[in-house]
N, C-alpha and C positions, 0 to 999 in steps of 0.2 A: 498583614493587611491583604485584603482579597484583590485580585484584577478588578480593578475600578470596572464599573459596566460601561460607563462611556468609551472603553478599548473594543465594545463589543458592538457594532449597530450592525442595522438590518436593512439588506438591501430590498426594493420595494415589492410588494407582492405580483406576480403575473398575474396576467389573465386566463378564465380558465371555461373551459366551455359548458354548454348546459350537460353535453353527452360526458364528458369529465369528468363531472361531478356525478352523475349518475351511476359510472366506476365506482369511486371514489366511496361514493356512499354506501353500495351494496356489495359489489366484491371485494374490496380491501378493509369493509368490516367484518364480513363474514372471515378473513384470514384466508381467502382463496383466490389467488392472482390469478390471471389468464395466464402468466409463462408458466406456473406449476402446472397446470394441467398440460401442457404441450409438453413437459418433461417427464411426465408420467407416462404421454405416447412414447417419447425417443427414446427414452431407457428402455424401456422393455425389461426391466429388473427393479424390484426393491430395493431403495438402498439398505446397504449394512449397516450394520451398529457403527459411530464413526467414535474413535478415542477422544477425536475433539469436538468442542462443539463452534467452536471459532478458530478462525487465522486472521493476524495479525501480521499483513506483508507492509515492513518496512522498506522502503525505497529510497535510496545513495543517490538521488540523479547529478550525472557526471561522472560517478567510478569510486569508490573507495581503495585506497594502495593498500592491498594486499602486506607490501613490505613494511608498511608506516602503519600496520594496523595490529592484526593478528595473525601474520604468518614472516616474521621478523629474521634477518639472516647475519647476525649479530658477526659470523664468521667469515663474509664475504666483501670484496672490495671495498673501500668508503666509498665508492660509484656506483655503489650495488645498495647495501648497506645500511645507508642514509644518516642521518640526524638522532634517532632517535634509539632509545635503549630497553630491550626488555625486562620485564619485571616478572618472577614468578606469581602463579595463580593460587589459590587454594587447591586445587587439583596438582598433586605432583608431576611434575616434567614438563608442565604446560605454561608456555607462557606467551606474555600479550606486552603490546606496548605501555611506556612508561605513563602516557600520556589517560591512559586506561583504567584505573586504578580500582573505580569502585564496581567497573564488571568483572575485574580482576579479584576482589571479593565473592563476588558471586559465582564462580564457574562451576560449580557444581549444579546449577541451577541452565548451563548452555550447554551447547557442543559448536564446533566448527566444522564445515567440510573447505576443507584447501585444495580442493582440488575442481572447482567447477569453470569447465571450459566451452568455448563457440570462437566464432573464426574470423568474428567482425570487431573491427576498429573503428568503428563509424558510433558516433553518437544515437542520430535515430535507429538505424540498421539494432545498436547493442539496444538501447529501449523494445524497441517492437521484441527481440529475440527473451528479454526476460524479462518484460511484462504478460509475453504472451504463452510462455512455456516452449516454443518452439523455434529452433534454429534455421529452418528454412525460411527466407526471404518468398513472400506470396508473389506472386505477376504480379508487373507494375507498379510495384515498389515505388514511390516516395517519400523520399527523407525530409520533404518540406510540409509535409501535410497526410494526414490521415483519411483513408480511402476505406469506401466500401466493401473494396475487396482484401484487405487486411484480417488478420487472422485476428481473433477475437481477444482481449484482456482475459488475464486470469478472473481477474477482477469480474471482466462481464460473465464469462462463463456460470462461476459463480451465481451470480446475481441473476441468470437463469435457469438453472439447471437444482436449484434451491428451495425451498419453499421458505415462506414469510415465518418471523415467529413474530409473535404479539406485534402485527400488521408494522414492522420494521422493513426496512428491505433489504434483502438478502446478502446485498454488496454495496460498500459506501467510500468514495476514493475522496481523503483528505489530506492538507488545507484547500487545496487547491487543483488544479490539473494544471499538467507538464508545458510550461511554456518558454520556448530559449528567448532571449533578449532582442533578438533580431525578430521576434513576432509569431517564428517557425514553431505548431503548434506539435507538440510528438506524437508521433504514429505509436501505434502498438497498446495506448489506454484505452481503448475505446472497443464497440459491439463489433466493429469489422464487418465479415459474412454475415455475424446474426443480424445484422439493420443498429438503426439509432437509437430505437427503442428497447434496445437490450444492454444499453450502456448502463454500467454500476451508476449509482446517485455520487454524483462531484457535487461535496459538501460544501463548496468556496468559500471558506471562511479568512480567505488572508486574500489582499490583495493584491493585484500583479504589481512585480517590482521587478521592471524592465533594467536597473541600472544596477543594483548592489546584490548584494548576497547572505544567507545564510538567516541564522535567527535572531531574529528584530526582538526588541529594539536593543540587547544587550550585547548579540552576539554579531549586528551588522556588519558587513566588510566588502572589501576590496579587494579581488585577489592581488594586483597590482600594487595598490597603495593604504590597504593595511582597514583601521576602523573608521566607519564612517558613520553617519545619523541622517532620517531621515524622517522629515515628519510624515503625517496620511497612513501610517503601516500601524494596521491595529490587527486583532484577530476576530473576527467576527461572528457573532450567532446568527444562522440560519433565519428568513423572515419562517417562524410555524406559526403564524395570526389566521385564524380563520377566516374568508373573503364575509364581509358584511351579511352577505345575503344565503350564505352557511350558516353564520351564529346565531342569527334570529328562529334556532329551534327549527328548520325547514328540513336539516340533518337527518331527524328519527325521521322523516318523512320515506325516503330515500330506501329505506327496509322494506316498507310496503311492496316495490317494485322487485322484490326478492323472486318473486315467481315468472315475470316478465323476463328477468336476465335470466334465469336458468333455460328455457326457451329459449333464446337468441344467444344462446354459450357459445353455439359453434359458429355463429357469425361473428360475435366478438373477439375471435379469435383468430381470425382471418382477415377480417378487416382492415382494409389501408389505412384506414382512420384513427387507427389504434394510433399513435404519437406517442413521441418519449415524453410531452407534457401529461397528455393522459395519465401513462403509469406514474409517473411523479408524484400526480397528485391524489393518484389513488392511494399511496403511500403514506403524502404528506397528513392526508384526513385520516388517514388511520392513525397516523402518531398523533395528532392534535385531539382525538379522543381519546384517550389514556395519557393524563398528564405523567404518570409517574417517568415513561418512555420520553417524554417531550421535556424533561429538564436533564436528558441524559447530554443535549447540546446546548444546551446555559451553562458555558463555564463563573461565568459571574458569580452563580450561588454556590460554587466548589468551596470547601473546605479550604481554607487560604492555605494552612498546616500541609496540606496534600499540593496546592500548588507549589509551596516553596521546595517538595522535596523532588517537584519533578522540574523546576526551575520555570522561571516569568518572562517566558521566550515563546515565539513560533513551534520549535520543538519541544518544549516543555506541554504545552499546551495541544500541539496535535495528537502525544502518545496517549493526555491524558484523558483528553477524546476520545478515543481510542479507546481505552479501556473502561469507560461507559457507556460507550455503544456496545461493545460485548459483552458485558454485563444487561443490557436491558434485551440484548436477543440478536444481535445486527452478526451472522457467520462469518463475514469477514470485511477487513477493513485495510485497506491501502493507504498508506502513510508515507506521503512526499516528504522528507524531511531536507528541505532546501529547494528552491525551484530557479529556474535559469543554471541549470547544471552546476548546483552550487559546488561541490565534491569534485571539481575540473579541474585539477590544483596541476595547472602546467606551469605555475611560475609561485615561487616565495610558500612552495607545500608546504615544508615546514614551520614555520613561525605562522601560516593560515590554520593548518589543522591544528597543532600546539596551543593556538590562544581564543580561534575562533570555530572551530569545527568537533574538537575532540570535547572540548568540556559539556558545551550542552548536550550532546551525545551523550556522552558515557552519562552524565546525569541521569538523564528523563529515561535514559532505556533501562537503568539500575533502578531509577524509580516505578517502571512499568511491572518490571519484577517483582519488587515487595508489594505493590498496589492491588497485582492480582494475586500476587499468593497468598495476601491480608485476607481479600474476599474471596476465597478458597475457587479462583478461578485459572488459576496457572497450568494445573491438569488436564486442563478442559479445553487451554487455548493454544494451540502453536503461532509463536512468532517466525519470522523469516525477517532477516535484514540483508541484503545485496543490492547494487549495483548495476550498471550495465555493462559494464567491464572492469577487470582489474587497471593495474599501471604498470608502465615499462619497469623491467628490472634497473636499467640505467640512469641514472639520475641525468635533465639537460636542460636547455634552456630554450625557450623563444625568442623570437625579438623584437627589444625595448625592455626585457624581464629586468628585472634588479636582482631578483635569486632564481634558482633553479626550482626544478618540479620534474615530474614524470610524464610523459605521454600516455594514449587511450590502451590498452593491452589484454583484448579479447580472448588470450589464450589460457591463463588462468587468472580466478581470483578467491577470495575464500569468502561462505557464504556463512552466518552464524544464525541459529535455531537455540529456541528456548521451550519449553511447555510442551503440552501435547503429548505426551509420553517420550519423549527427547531423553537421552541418557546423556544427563551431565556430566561435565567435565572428558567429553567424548573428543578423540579427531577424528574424522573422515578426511582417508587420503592425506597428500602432500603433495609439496613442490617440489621442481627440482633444486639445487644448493642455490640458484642463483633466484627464486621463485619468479623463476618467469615461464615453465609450462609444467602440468600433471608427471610427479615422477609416479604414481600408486594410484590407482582405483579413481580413474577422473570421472567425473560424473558432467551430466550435461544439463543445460535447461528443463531439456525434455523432463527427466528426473526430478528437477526441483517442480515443476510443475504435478506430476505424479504425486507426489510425497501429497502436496498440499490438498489435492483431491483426494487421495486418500484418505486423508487426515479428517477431513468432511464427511469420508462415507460416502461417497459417488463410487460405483462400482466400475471396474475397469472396462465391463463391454455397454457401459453410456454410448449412444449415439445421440448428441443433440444436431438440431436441425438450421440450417445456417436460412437466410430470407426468404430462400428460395424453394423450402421445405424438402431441403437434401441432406441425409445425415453426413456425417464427418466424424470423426476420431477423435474420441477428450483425450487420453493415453496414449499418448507418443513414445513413453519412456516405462519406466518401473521406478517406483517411490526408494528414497536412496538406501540402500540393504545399510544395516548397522545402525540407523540414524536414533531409530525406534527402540525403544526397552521392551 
């Protein structure tokens, strides 16, 4: 049976301006945004052939354990150690937790680096540092709220420094944006320096759930007290309905003024007036003329067959997302997979990741695998899944906990890469015996951020321009040596 559409509604359409549309109508039909051309200024270089033509950054929020995951210390204290037991891979010597099985199938098809390190233990502080590529904390840092002067998302980078393909947008962050339960929205998703207007499209298609966790409605929970249910949690398609006064054919009209905006390009571009609903809907009108692109977010019409194998959940459903927006053209796509720091597992980790966190995982990410290596997209795509920090090597508790958990542990954590030219069944680096810091080849944010520009084909001496029309550094690091075949 397919996702009933009734799990799917639309929240109402905005309001949009006559100057909007006007956008709308003529540059993001013709496939030529105003941040592409101001990217064409800051680079000052052609990009290169890129191996990939998408990324796929999945995001842990809250931390994935290192130890309870895939870098397992099978020989070290039971206070070290933990619950859980590894299983060999298809890859000889390689092995992953038990709870893991059917990525454990496929490792030929991944690699790991276990060795990616930064210095902070702080929830926001670890968002901002590897959402953003970068370890330094900007001035004025806060951890309750996202600030202009915040260093920009991979994610926005992206989404600027990219051009449109089949008038998609460049960069698209789903289910949802990062929101803790206490209201505190996370730093480090968002344009930062580039302004508001440069933020990736937050696709919101799940709704805030300020109280439970994890993926609804099968996978719900507690981390305190176990499974719970919850009605109102649906996954939602996007409203793309054309405003009334679009549909009625007034659209082709909007081409005529083709010669009018070429003329006023450089004011368009400069413009305070520019707004992030602007680009939005310069966007939006581009995808609502080309239906084929516009049911790439209608899960409803999916293939039931293709939904069951990436499972009828939040995460089932966001990867699969996912993978038809890089199929219809969208370079990259950020993937929440839990929101309100689901992955926090400071109390009852294991019986939470064992029953409620590892299954739909290891599903929908084993099913992201075959899905695009079905439609001969896997070569073309690198995924990335990490975190904002690892976890204590120590097993402990809080208090009121009924079992224990691990605390936040910034020092290492292992990151896992698939596609994109990725040599399977690969390690990059290690832990020490006890994994809790880089004993080999640690690598850094900076790096994982590199890799993934790379991986796009953005050339290393990129200078994009932050609001205030001042170039800055994409390349903080070098893309991780070995990762690459």
């Amino acid at each position: 049976m397919p996702v009933p559409a009734s799990q799917f509604t639309h929240p109402p359409c905005a309001p949009v301006s006559r100057r909007a549309a006007v956008q709308a109508g003529t540059i993001g039909l013709l496939g030529l945004g105003l941040d592409h051309l101001s990217t064409l200024r800051a680079a000052g270089a052609a990009p290169r052939s890129p191996r990939a033509k998408s990324v796929i950054y999945i995001f842990l929020s809250g931390g994935l354990s290192q130890l309870d995951s895939f870098d397992l210390k099978p020989n070290a204290p039971i206070e070290i150690r933990g619950e859980f037991k590894p299983i060999p891979t298809r890859t000889p010597g390689l092995h992953i937790c038990e709870h893991l099985p059917e990525l454990a199938r496929r490792s030929e098809q991944w690699a790991l680096c276990r060795s990616l390190t930064h210095k902070s233990n702080d929830h926001s502080a670890g968002h901002h540092i590897m959402l953003t590529g970068r370890s330094d904390i900007p001035p004025g840092f806060d951890p309750s709220k996202p600030k202009s002067s915040d260093w920009p998302s991979i994610a926005a980078l992206a989404n600027t420094l990219l051009p449109a393909r089949h008038n998609l947008p460049p960069a698209i962050a789903l289910p949802e944006r990062l929101v803790h339960r206490t209201g505190r929205v996370i730093p480090g998703q968002f344009g930062g320096i580039l302004g508001a207007r440069k933020d990736p499209w937050f696709l919101d298609a799940s709704p805030y759930n300020p109280v439970n966790y994890g993926a609804y409605p099968e996978y719900l929970f507690h981390h305190r007290e176990g499974p719970k249910q919850q009605a109102g949690l649906g996954f939602r398609s996007p409203n793309l309905t054309l405003p009334e006064w679009l549909a009625n054919g007034r659209l082709n009209d909007r081409l005529s003024l083709v010669g009018e905006v070429n003329r006023q390009r450089a004011y368009l571009e400069t413009s305070a007036e520019v707004t992030a609903r602007d680009r939005y809907w310069q966007m939006a009108v581009g995808l609502l003329t080309q239906g084929r692109t516009a049911e790439a977010f209608d899960l409803s019409k999916a293939d039931p067959r293709l939904q069951d194998r990436y499972g009828r959940n939040s995460f089932g459903w966001s990867l699969l997302t996912a993978a038809r927006l890089v199929e219809a053209g969208v370079s990259l796509v950020q993937v929440n997979l839990g929101n309100n720091e689901t992955w926090d597992t400071h109390e009852s980790a294991f019986p939470n990741l064992k029953n409620f966190l590892f299954p739909p995982t290891d599903k929908a990410v084993s099913a992201l695998l075959d899905d695009l290596q079905s439609r001969g997209l896997l070569d073309s795509t690198l995924i990335v899944m990490a975190g904002e920090f690892g976890r204590t090597p120590k097993i402990s508790g809080i208090s009121g906990a009924r079992l224990p958990g691990r605390d936040h542990w910034g020092a290492v954590q292992t990151v896992w890469f698939a596609g994109g030219g990725v040599r399977g069944g690969h390690v990059i680096g290690s832990s020490d015996k006890l994994g809790g810091h880089p004993a080999s080849d640690a690598q850094t944010p900076e790096n994982l951020a590199a890799t993934i520009y790379s991986a796009l084909g953005l050339p290393a001496e990129t200078m994009p321009l932050d609001e205030q029309g001042r170039p800055f550094t994409l390349y903080n690091g070098h893309p991780i040596p070995g990762l690459m075949a």
